[in-house]
C-alpha positions, 0 to 999 in steps of 0.5 A, a space after each residue: 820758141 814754144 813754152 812747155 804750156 804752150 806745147 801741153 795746151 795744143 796737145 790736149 786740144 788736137 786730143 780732144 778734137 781727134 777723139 771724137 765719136 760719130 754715128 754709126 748710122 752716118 758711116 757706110 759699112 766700109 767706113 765703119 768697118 774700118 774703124 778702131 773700135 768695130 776691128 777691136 771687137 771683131 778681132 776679140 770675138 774672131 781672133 785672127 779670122 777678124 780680117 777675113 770675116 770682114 772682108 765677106 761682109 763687105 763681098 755680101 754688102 757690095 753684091 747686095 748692092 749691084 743685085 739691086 742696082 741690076 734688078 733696078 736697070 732691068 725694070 727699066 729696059 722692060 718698061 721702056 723697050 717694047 715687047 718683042 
């Protein structure tokens, strides 16, 4: 059977590890987005509209990304079709 300091140290370690901070330049928007501390500042500024501001960064961020991807598919199909 566990002791109450026994209990009191594996507490404070699983604190410690689950508070640790990350890079925002590691995370991808989505990732970032998602966590406690970007939504608390959107929802202070936002207030209620928090959720759907967010959800319209990552629209924007997403189809940024398939724009460019197209962009990138149409480059190649004019370098390696011939003319016609």
């Amino acid at each position: 059977m566990a002791t109450n300091s026994i209990l009191k140290n594996q507490l404070a370690n699983k604190q410690e590890t689950s508070a640790q901070q990350v890079s925002a330049s590691s995370l991808g928007l989505k990732s970032l987005l998602n966590t406690p501390t970007m939504q608390k500042k959107f929802e202070q500024v936002l207030n209620k509209k928090a959720p759907q501001f967010m959800a319209s960064l990552l629209n924007l961020y997403n189809g940024d990304l398939l724009y460019k991807q197209l962009n990138q598919c149409q480059s190649l199909h004019q370098r390696w079709l011939p003319q016609v």
